[in-house]
C-alpha positions as CSV (number, residue, x, y, z in Angstrom):
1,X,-18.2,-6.2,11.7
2,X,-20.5,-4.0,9.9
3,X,-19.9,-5.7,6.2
4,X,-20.6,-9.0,7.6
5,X,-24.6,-8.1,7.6
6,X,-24.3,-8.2,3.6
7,X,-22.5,-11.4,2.9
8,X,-23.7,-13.7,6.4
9,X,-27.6,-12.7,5.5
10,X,-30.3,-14.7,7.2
11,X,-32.9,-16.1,4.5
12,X,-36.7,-15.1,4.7
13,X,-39.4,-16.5,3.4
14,X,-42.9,-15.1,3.2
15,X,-41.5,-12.6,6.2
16,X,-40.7,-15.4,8.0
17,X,-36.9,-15.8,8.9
18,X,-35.3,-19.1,8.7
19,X,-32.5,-19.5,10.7
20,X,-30.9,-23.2,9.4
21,X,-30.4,-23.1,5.3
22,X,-30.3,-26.8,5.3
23,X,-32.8,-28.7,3.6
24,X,-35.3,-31.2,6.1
25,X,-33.8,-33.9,7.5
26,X,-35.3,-37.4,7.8
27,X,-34.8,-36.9,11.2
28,X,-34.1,-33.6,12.8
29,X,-32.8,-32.7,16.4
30,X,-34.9,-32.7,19.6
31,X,-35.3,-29.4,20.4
32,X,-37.5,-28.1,23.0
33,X,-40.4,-26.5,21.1
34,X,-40.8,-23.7,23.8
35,X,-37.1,-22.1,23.1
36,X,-37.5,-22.6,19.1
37,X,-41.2,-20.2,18.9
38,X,-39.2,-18.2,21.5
39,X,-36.1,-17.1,19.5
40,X,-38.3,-17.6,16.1
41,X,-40.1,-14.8,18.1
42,X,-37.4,-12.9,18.8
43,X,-35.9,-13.1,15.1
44,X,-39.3,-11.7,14.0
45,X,-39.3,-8.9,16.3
46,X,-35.8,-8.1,15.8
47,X,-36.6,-8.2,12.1
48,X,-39.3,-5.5,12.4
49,X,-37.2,-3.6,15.2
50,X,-34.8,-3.0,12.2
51,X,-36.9,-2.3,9.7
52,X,-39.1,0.6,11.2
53,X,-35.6,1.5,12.3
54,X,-34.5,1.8,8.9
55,X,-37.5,3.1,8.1
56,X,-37.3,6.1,10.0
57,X,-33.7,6.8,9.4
58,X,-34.5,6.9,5.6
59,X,-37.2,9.4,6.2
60,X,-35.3,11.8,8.5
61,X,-32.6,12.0,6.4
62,X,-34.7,13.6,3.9
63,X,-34.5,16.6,6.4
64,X,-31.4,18.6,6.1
65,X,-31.9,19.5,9.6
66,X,-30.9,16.3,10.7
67,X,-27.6,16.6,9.3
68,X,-27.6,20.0,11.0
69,X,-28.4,18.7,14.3
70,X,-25.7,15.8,13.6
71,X,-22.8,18.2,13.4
72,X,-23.8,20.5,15.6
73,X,-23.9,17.7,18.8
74,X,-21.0,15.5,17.6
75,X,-18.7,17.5,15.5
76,X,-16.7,18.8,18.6
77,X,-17.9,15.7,20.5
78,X,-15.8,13.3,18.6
79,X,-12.6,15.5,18.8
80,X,-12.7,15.7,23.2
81,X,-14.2,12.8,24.6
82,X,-12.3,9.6,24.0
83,X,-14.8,6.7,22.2
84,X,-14.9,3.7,24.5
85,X,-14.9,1.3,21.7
86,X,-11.3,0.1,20.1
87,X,-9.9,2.5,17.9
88,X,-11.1,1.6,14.5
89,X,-14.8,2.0,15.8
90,X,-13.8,5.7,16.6
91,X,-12.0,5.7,13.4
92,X,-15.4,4.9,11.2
93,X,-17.8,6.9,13.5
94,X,-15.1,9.8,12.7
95,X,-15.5,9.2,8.9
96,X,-19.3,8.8,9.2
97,X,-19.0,12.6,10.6
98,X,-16.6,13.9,8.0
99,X,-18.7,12.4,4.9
100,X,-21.8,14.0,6.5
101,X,-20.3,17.4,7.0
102,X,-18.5,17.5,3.8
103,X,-22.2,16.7,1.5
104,X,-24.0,19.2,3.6
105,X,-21.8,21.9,2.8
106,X,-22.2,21.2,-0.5
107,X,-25.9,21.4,-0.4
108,X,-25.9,24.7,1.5
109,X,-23.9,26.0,-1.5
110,X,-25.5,24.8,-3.8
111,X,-28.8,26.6,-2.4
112,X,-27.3,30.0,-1.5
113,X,-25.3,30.0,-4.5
114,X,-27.2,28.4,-7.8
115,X,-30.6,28.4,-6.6
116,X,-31.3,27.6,-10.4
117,X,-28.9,24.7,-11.0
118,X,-31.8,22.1,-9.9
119,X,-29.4,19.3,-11.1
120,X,-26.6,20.0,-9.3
121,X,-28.9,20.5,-5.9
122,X,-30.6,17.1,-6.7
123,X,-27.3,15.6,-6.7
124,X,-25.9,17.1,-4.0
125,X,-28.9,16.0,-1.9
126,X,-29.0,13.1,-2.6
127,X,-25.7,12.3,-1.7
128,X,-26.4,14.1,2.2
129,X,-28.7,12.1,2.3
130,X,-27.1,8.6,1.5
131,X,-24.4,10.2,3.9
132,X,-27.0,10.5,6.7
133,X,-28.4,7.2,6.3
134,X,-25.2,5.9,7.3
135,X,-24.7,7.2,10.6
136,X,-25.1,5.5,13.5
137,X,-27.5,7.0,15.3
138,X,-28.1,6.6,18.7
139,X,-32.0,5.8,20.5
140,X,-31.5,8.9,22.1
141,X,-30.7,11.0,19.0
142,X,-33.7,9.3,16.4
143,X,-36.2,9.8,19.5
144,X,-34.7,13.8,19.8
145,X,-34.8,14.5,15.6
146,X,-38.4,13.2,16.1
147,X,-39.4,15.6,18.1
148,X,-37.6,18.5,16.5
149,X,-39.9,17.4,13.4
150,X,-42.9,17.5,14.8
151,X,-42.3,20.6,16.5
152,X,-41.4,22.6,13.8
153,X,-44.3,20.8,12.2
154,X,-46.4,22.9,15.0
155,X,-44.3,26.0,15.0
156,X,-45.5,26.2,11.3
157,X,-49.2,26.2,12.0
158,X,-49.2,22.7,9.9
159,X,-52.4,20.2,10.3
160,X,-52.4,16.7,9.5
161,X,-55.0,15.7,6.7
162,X,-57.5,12.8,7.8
163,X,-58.2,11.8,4.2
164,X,-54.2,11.0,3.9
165,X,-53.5,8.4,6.7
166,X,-55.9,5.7,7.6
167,X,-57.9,6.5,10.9
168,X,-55.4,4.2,13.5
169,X,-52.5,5.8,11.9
170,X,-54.2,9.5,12.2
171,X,-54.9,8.8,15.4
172,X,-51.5,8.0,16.2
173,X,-50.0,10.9,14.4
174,X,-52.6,13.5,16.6
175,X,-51.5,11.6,19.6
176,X,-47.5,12.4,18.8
177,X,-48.0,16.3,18.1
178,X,-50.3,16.9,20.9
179,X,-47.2,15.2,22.9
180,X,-44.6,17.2,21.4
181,X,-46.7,20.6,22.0
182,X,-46.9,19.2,25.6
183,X,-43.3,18.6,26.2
184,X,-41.1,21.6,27.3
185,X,-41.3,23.9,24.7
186,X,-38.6,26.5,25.9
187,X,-36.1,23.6,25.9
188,X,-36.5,22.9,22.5
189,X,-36.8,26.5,21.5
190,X,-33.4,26.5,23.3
191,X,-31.9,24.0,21.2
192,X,-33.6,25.4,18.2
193,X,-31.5,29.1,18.9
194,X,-28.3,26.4,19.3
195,X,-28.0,25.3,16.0
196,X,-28.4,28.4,14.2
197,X,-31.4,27.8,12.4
198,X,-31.5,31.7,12.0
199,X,-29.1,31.9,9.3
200,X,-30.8,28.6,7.1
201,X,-33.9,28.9,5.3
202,X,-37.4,27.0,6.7
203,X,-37.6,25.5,3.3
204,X,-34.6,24.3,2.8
205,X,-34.0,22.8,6.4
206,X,-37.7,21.6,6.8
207,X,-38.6,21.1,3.1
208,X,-41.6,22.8,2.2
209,X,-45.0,22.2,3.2
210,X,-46.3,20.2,0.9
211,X,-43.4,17.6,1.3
212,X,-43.5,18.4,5.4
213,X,-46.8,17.3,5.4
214,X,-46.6,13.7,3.5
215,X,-43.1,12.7,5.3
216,X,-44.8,13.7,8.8
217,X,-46.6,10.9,8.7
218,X,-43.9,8.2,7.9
219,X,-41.8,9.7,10.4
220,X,-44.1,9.4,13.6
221,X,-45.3,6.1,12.4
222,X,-41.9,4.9,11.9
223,X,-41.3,5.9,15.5
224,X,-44.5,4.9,16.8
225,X,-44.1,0.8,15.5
226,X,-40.0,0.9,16.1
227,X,-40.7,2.0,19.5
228,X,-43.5,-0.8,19.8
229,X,-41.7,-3.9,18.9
230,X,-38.6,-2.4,20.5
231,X,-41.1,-2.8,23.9
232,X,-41.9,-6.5,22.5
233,X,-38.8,-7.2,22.6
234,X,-38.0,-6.5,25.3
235,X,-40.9,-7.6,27.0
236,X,-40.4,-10.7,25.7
237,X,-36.9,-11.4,27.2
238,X,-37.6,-10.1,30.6
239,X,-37.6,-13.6,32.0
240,X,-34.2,-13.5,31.1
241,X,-32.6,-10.6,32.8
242,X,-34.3,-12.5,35.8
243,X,-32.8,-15.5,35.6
244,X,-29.3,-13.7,35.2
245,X,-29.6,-11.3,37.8
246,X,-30.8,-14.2,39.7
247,X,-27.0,-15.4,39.5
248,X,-25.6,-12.4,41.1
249,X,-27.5,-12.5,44.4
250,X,-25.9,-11.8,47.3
251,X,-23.7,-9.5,46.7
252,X,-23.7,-5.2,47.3
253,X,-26.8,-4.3,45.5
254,X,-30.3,-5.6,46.0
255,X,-31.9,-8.0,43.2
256,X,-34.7,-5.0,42.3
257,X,-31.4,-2.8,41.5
258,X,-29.6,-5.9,39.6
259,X,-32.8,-6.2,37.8
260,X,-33.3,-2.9,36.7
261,X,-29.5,-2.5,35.8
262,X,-29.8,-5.8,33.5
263,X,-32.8,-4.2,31.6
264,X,-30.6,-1.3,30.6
265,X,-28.1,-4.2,29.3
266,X,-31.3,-5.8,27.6
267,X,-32.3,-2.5,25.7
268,X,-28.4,-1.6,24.7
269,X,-28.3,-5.6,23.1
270,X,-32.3,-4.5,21.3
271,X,-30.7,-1.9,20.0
272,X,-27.4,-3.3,18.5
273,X,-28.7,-7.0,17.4
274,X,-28.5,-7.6,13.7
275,X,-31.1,-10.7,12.9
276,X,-29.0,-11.4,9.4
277,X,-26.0,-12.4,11.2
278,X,-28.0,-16.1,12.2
279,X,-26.9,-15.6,16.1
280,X,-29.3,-16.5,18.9
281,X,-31.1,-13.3,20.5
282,X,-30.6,-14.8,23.7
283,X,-26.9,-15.4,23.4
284,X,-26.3,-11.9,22.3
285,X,-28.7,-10.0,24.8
286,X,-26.8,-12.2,27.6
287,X,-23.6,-10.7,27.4
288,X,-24.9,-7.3,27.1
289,X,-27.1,-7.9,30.2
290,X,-24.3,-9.9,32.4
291,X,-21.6,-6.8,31.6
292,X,-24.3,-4.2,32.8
293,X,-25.3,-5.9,36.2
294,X,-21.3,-6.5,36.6
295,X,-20.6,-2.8,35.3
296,X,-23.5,-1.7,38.4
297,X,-21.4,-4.2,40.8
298,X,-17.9,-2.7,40.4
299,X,-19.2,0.8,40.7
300,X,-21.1,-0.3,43.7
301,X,-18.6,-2.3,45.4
302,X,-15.9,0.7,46.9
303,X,-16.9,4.4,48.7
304,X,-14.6,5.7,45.9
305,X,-15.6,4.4,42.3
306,X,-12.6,3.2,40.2
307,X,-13.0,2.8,36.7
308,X,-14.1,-0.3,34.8
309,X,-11.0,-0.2,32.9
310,X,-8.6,-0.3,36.0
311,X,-10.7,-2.9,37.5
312,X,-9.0,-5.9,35.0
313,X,-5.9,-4.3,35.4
314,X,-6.0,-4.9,39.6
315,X,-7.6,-8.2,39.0
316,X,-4.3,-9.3,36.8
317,X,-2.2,-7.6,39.4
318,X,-3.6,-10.3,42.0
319,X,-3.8,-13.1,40.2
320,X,-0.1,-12.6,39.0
321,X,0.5,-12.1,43.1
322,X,-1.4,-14.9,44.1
323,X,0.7,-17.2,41.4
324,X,3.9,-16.1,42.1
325,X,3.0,-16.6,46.1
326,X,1.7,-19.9,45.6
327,X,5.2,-21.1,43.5
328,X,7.5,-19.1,45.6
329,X,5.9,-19.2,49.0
330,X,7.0,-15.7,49.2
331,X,5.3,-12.9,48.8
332,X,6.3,-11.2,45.7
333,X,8.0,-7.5,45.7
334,X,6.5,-4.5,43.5
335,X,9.8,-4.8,41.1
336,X,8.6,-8.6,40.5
337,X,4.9,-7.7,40.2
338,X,5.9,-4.7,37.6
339,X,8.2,-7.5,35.4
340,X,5.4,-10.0,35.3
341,X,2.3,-7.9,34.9
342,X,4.8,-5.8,31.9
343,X,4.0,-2.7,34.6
344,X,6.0,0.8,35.8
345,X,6.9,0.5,39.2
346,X,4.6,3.1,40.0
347,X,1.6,1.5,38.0
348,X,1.8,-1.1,40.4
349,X,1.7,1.2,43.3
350,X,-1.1,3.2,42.4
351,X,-3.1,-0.2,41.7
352,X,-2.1,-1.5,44.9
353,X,-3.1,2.1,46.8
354,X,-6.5,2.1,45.3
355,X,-7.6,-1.5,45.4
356,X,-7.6,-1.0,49.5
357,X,-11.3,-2.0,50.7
358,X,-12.2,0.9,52.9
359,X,-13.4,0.4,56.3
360,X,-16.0,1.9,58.2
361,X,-14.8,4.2,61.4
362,X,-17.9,3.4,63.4
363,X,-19.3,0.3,64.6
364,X,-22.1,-1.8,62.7
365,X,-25.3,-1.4,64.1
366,X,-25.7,-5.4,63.9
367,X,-22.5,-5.6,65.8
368,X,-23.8,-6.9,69.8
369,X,-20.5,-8.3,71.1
370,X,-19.3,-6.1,73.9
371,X,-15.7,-6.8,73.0
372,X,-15.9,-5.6,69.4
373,X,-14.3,-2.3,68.8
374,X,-14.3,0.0,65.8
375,X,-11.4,1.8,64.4
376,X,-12.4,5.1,65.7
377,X,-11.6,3.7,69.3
378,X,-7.8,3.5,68.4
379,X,-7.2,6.8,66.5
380,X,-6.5,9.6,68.7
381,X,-8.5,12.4,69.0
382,X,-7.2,15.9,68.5
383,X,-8.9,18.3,70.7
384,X,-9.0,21.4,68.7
385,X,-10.1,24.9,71.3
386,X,-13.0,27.0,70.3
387,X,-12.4,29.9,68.3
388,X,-13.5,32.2,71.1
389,X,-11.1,30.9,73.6
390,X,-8.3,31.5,70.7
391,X,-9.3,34.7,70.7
392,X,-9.3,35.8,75.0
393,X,-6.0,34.3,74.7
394,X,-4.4,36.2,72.6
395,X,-5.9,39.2,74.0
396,X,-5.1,38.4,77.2
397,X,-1.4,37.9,76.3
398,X,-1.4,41.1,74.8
399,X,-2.7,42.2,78.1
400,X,0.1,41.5,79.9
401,X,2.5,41.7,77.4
402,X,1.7,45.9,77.9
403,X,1.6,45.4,82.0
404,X,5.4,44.1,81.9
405,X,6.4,47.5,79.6
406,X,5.3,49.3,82.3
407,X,7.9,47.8,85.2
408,X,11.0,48.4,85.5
409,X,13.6,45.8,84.0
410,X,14.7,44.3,87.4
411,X,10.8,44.3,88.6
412,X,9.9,42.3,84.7
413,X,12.8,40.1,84.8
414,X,11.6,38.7,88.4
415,X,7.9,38.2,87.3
416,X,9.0,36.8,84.0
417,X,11.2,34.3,85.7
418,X,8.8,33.2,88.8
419,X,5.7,33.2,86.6
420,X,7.4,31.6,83.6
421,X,6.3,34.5,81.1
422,X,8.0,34.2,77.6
423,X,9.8,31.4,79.0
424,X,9.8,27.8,78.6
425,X,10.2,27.4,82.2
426,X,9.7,29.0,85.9
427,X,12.9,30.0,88.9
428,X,12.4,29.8,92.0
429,X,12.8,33.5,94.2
430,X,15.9,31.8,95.8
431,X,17.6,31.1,91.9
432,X,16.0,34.3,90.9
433,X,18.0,36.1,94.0
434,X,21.5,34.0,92.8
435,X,21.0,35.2,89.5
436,X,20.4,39.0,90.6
437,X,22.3,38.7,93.5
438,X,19.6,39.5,95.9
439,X,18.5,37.8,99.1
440,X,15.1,35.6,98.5
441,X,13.3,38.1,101.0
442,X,14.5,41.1,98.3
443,X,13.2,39.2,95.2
444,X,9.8,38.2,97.2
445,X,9.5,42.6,98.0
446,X,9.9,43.3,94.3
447,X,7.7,41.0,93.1
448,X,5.2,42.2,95.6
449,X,6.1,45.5,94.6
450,X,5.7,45.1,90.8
451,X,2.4,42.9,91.3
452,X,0.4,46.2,93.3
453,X,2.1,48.0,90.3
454,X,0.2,45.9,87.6
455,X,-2.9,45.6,89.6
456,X,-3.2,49.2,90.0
457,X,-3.7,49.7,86.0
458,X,-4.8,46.7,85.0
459,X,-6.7,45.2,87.4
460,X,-10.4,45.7,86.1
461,X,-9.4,44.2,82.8
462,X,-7.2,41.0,83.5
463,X,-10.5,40.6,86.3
464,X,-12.5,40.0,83.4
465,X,-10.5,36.8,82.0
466,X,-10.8,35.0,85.1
């Protein structure tokens, strides 16, 4: 998909882009004038997006430190995290990675090693920097390189010369270093001491004044107008994250959250349009905007989120349930579902087990019928004791567990029977007096007996636990 922006090219003319290569018709299509200066806008802007984007690419890669920073966040990226996009993206981004790595080692060597080969260096650099140019870099990451410019632009006590820019563009470049010293400094001294600049040379990563100085400039003006008609653009097409998100009312998330999600899917489609391919900004930035607010939706719709990915996955699981009930009448079994969907048995399951709405224990507040119950009023409660009471019981067991050592075994066998102590249940004193062959009157003078006995020693403390 990348090669096709060198043979599908868009024609300009005079910086103007022209979008049908056909020569003028006697009699051309009614279109409606508002939607042609609108994407005629939008191919202009997207036309300058790219350019100051290009722009500043071109001059940050003239900064070794960029490939620096490059390896140093994505080298062991790309080996753990799994890329999102099909294989063959990861496959390129991977080779992007290897090409960069490979020409920067061969610039370090050549400027530790032959300092005094100036040939072999300028070849060598050039080629890092051809490599950088064609790495995909990120918003996040040309925003970040920025400001590790212009900070090691003020770590080097550097000034800007009013005589070399024009006074809006000087203004502009004062602006972004008094931003840059404002910004958290121990952060980015932080991720300075991450990348081992200690063991590089400040003139070979940063270039040397002189060239510091002129490429400052280019840099944070590159930034400044890519970041400007990157805001135009989007500014212009905020009508139509409205009118999508407009579409997806009434559903879990409020229309200022759908709105706000769509704009994320509007910048993501800035940054990734290509003008030369002839396609309609508006088509393109729809899709991106549409799969963010339904991205926002899914993760917004269950307690527990479940992953975009699974979401088709259960979606074909029902529709191949919903056939197969409609044709058979019957609904179908999980060894069915598994041959029709091409599924494990257990892939099936799982689906099943996590596509389960969950429901809320208590009632809704908006809930005023009297005869509406919630699903906590038909799940018993378990009563669990206090920890205290746990502990007097067990105590108190032990208690009397040392009173019965100190009776006689005919005098314990009679209390343990009546009372039911150690037992699972209680005698009378006339099945007690069977058992012992005693009269009842006997048993009742033991016990009696055996109970003074008790109370004598432990009295005071079983007192306690009443």
């Amino acid at each position: 998909m990348r090669l096709l922006t060198e043979y599908m090219s868009v024609p300009e003319i005079n910086g103007t882009v022209v979008v049908n290569n056909n020569p003028v018709d006697k009699k051309p299509p009614l279109v409606n004038k508002e939607v042609e200066s609108t994407e005629n806008r939008n191919l202009q802007l997207a036309r300058q997006v790219e350019e100051q984007k290009t722009k500043l690419i071109n001059t940050l890669s003239k900064f070794p430190v960029t490939a620096l920073w490059v390896l140093n966040k994505y080298e062991q990226q790309c080996d753990k995290t799994e890329q999102e996009d099909d294989g063959a993206a990861s496959t390129e981004f991977s080779d992007f990675l290897k090409d960069v790595k490979k020409h920067y080692q061969f610039v370090s060597h050549s400027v530790s090693g032959n300092a005094q080969n100036e040939e072999v260096y300028t070849n060598d650099k050039r080629r890092l920097t051809f490599a950088v140019q064609q790495f995909p870099f990120a918003f996040e990451d040309l925003v970040k390189l920025v400001d590790i410019i212009t900070y090691a632009f003020k770590l080097r006590g550097l000034s800007v010369q009013s005589g070399s820019q024009e006074k809006k563009g000087y203004e502009i470049i004062l602006k972004r270093l008094h931003g840059a010293s404002r910004r958290d400094t121990p952060s980015m001294a932080d991720q300075f001491k991450a990348m081992a600049l200690d063991g590089h040379e400040e003139q070979f990563l940063f270039l040397s004044t002189e060239d510091m100085s002129q490429l400052l400039g280019d840099v944070v003006l590159s930034e400044h107008f890519w970041l400007t008609h990157r805001q135009q653009l989007a500014t212009v097409n905020a009508k139509l994250v409205l009118f999508i998100a407009n579409q997806y009312k009434g559903n879990f998330m409020d229309f200022e959250d759908l709105v706000q999600e769509g704009h994320t899917g509007l910048l993501k489609a800035v940054d990734r349009f290509k003008y030369r391919l002839g396609f309609q900004f508006s088509t393109y930035a729809g899709y991106w905007i549409r799969q963010a607010i339904s991205r926002s939706l899914s993760r917004s719709e269950r307690v527990v989120r479940i992953p975009c990915g699974q979401i088709a996955t259960i979606n074909k699981v029902f529709r191949t349930k919903d056939a197969i009930t409609l044709k058979t009448g019957i609904e179908p079994s999980t060894k069915e579902l598994a041959e029709q969907t091409q599924l494990s048995q257990n892939e099936v399951n799982t689906l099943l087990s996590i596509s389960q709405s969950s429901v809320s224990l208590e009632a809704f507040d908006d809930d005023e019928d009297e005869q509406s119950f919630a699903p906590i009023n038909f799940i018993a409660q378990n009563v669990f004791p206090h920890s205290y009471n746990m502990i007097a019981e067990s105590e108190l067991q032990g208690l009397i567990k040392n009173a019965i050592k100190t009776l006689n075994p005919r005098e314990a066998k009679i209390l343990c029977s009546h009372f039911g102590v150690g037992t699972d249940q209680q005698m009378t004193l006339q099945e007690i007096g069977s058992e012992l062959n005693l009269t009842r009157e006997r048993v009742r003078q033991i016990q009696v007996v055996a109970l003074n006995k008790i109370k004598m020693r432990y009295g005071d403390q079983l007192l306690s636990f009443l």
